[in-house]
C-alpha positions in Angstrom: -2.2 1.2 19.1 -3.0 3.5 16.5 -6.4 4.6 17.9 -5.2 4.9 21.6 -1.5 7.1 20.7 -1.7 8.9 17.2 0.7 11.2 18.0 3.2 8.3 19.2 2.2 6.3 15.8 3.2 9.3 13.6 6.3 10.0 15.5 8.0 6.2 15.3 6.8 6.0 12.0 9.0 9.1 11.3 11.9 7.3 13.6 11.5 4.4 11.3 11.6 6.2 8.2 14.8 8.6 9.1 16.5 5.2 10.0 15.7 3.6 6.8 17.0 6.5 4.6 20.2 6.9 7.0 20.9 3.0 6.2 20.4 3.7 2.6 22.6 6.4 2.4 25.4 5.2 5.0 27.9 5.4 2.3 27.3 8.7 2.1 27.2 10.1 5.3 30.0 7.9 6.0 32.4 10.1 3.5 30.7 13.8 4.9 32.8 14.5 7.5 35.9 13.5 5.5 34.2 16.0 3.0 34.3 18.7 5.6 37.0 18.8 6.4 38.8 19.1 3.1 36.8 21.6 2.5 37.8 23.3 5.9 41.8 22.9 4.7 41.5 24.4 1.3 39.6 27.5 2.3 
């Protein structure tokens, strides 16, 4: 697979890696648009 579609490889193993750090940090993003908008009401 890797011979035949490098490009492809490279660009799921990206996908798979933004996924993993998104799971990590669902917490997080979770909270951000709770964040924004606080921020929004103050200014």
């Amino acid at each position: 697979m890797i011979r035949r579609r490098p490009l492809l490889s490279v660009f799921l193993l990206l996908l798979a890696g933004l996924l993993l750090l998104a799971w990590q940090n669902r917490v997080h993003l979770a909270a951000f648009p709770g964040i924004v908008g606080a921020y929004s009401a103050k200014e």
